[in-house]
C-alpha positions as CSV (number, residue, x, y, z in Angstrom):
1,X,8.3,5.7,-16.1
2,X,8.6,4.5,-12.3
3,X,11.1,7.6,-11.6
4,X,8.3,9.9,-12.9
5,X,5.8,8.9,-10.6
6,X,7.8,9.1,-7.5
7,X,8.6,12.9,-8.4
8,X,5.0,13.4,-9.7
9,X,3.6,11.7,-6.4
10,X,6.3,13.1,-4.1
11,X,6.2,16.4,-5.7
12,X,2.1,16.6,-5.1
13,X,2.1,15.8,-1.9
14,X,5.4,17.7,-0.3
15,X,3.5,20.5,-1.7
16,X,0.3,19.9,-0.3
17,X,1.8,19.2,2.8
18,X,4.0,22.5,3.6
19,X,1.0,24.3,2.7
20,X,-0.7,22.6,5.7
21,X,3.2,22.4,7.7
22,X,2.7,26.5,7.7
23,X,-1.1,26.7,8.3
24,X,-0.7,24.2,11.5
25,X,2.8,25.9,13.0
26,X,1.5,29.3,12.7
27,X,-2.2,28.2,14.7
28,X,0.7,26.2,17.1
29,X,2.9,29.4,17.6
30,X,-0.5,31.8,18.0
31,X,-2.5,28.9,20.4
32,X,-2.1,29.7,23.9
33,X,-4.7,26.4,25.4
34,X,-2.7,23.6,25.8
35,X,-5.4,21.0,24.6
36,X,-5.4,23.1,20.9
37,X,-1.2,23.4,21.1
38,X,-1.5,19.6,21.4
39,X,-3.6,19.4,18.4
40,X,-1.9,21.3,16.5
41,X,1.3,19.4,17.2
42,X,-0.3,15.9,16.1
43,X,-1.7,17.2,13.1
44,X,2.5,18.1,12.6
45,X,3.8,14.9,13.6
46,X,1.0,13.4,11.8
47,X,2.6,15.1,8.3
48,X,6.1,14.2,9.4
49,X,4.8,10.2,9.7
50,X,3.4,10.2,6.6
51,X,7.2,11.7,5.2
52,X,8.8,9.0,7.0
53,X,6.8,6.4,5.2
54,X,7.3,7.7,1.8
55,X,10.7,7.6,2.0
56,X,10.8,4.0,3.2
57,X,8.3,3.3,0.4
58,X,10.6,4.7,-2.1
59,X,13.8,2.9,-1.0
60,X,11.4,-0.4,-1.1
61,X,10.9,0.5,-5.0
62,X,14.2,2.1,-5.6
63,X,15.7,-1.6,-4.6
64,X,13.4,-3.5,-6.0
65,X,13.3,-2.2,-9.7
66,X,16.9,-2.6,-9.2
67,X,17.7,-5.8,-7.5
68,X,14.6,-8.0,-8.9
69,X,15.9,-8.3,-12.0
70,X,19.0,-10.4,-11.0
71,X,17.4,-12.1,-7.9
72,X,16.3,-15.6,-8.6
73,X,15.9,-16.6,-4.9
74,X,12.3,-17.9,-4.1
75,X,10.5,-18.7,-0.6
76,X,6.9,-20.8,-0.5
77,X,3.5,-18.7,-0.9
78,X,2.5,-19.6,2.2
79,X,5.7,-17.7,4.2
80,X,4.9,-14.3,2.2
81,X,1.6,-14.3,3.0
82,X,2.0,-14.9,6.8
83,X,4.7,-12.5,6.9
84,X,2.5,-9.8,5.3
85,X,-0.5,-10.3,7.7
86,X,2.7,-10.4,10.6
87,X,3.4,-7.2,9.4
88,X,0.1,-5.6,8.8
89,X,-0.9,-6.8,12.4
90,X,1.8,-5.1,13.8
91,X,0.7,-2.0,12.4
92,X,-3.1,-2.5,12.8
93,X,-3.3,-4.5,15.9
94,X,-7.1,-4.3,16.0
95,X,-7.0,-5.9,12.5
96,X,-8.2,-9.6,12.0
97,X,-6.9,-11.1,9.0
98,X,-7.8,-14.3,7.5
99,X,-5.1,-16.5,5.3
100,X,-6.6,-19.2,3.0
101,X,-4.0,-21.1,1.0
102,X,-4.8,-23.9,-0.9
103,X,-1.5,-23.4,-3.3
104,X,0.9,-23.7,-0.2
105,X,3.9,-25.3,-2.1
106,X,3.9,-22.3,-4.8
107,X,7.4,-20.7,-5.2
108,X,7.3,-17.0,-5.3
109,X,9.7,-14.2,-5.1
110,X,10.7,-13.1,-1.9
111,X,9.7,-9.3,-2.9
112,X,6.1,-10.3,-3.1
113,X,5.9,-9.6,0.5
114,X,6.1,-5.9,0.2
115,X,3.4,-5.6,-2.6
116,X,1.2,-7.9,-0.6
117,X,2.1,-6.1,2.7
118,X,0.8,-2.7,1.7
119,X,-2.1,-4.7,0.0
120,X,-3.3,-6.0,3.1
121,X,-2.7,-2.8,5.3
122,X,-4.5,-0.3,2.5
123,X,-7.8,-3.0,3.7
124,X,-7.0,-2.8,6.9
125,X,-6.6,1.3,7.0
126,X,-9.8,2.0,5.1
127,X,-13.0,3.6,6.6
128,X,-10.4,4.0,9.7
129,X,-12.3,1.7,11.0
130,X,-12.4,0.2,14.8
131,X,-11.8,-3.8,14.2
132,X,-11.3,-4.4,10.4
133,X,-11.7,-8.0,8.7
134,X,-9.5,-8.6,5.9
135,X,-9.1,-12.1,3.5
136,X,-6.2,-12.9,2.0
137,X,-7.0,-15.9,-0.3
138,X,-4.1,-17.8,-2.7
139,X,-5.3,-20.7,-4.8
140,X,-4.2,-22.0,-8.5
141,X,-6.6,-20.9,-11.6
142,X,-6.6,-22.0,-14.8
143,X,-4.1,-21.5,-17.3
144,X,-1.3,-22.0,-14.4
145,X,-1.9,-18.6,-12.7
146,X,-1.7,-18.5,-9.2
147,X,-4.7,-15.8,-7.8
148,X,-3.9,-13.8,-4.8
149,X,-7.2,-12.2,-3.8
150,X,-7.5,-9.5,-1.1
151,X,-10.4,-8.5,0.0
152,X,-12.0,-6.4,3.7
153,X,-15.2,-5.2,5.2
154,X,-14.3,-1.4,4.3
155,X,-16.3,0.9,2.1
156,X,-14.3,-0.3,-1.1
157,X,-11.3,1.2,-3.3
158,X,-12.0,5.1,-4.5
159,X,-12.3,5.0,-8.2
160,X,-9.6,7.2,-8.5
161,X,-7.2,4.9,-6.5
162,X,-8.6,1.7,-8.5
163,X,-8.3,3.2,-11.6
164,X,-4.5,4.1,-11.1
165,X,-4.0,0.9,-9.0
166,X,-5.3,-1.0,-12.9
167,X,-4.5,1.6,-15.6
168,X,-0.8,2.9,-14.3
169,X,-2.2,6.3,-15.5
170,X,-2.8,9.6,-13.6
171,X,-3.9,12.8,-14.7
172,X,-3.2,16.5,-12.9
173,X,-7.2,15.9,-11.9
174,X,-7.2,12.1,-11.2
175,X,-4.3,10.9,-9.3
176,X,-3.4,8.6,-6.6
177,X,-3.3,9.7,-2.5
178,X,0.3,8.4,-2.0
179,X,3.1,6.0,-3.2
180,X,1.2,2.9,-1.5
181,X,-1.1,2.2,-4.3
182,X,2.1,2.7,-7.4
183,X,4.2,0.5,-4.3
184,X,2.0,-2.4,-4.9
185,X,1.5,-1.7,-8.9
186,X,5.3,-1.2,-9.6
187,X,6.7,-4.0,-7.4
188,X,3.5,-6.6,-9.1
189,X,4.5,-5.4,-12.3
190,X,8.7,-5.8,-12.3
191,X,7.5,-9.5,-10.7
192,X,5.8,-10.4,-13.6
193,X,2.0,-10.2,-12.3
194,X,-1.2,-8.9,-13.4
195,X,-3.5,-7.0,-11.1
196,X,-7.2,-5.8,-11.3
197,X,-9.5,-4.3,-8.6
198,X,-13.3,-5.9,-8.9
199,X,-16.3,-4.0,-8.3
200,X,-16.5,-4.5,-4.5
201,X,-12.7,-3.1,-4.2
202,X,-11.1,-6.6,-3.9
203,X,-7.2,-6.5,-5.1
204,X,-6.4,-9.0,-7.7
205,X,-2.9,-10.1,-8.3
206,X,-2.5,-12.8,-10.8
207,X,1.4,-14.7,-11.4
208,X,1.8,-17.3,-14.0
């Protein structure tokens, strides 16, 4: 099932994105004002980033479906999470995120960080906006679960990215934007863990 989505994902969007490779090279090769050239060549480089992240997105997954099986080692909630909002800083340094723990001696698996990582960053990225606020909240609920709840300021999850992020299905018409939202759903799901999307776009992830 995982290999399946990464070729249905991949395949979707190395498709859309020659058709725009050829569209932007041949308005680069005909431009002749350097302001458009240079437009033209960040929409490129643009594509190419986005390439480059896939494919570390997919060796992420590859390893993980592989490797979590047989790894036992565990680190303290508290370490994943600052490590995640470490991470999504560096990428979004205009980003403020706020950690609330109140399960800080909770043993999780190492690999969380990854799931949690892209989490925080898909909050951080949306509405592309200029100084985003995300939580990142961790406390024990009933039953022995231990919540993880993300939530940010943005405009919320698209119903098509929610509904994948929850169901795990996609259709030709409804389908995810990238491997980032199957990253988290794959990774939560070979961990053990639930996840659910309220209706204000807040991720849910759930481990008993």
């Amino acid at each position: 099932q995982h290999l399946q989505v990464l070729q249905r994902v991949v395949r979707h969007n190395v498709r859309n994105d020659v058709n725009k490779l050829v569209g932007w090279t041949k308005m680069l090769a005909a431009e002749s004002d350097a302001d458009r050239r240079e437009k033209c060549l960040y929409r490129l480089l643009r594509i190419f980033d986005s390439w480059e992240r896939i494919a570390d997105k997919m060796q992420v997954i590859d390893r993980a479906i592989r490797e979590i099986p047989h790894d036992e080692s565990t680190v303290d909630i508290e370490t994943v999470v600052e490590e995640a909002a470490a991470a999504v800083h560096e990428r979004h340094p205009d980003a403020t995120v706020t950690v609330s723990i109140d399960a800080t001696d909770e043993a999780v698996s190492q690999w969380l960080t990854h799931p949690l990582t892209e989490a925080v960053a898909n909050a951080a990225a949306a509405g592309d906006r200029s100084d985003p606020s995300v939580d990142v909240s961790v406390r024990r609920v009933d039953d022995g679960w231990l919540q993880i709840l993300v939530a940010d300021d943005g405009p919320g999850m698209p119903d098509m990215e929610r509904e994948v992020l929850v169901t795990g299905e996609e259709t030709p018409l409804r389908h995810g934007s990238g491997l980032g939202i199957w990253l988290i759903r794959m990774l939560i799901s070979v961990l053990g863990g639930e996840i659910d999307v309220d209706a204000q776009g807040r991720i849910q992830v759930q481990f008993h």
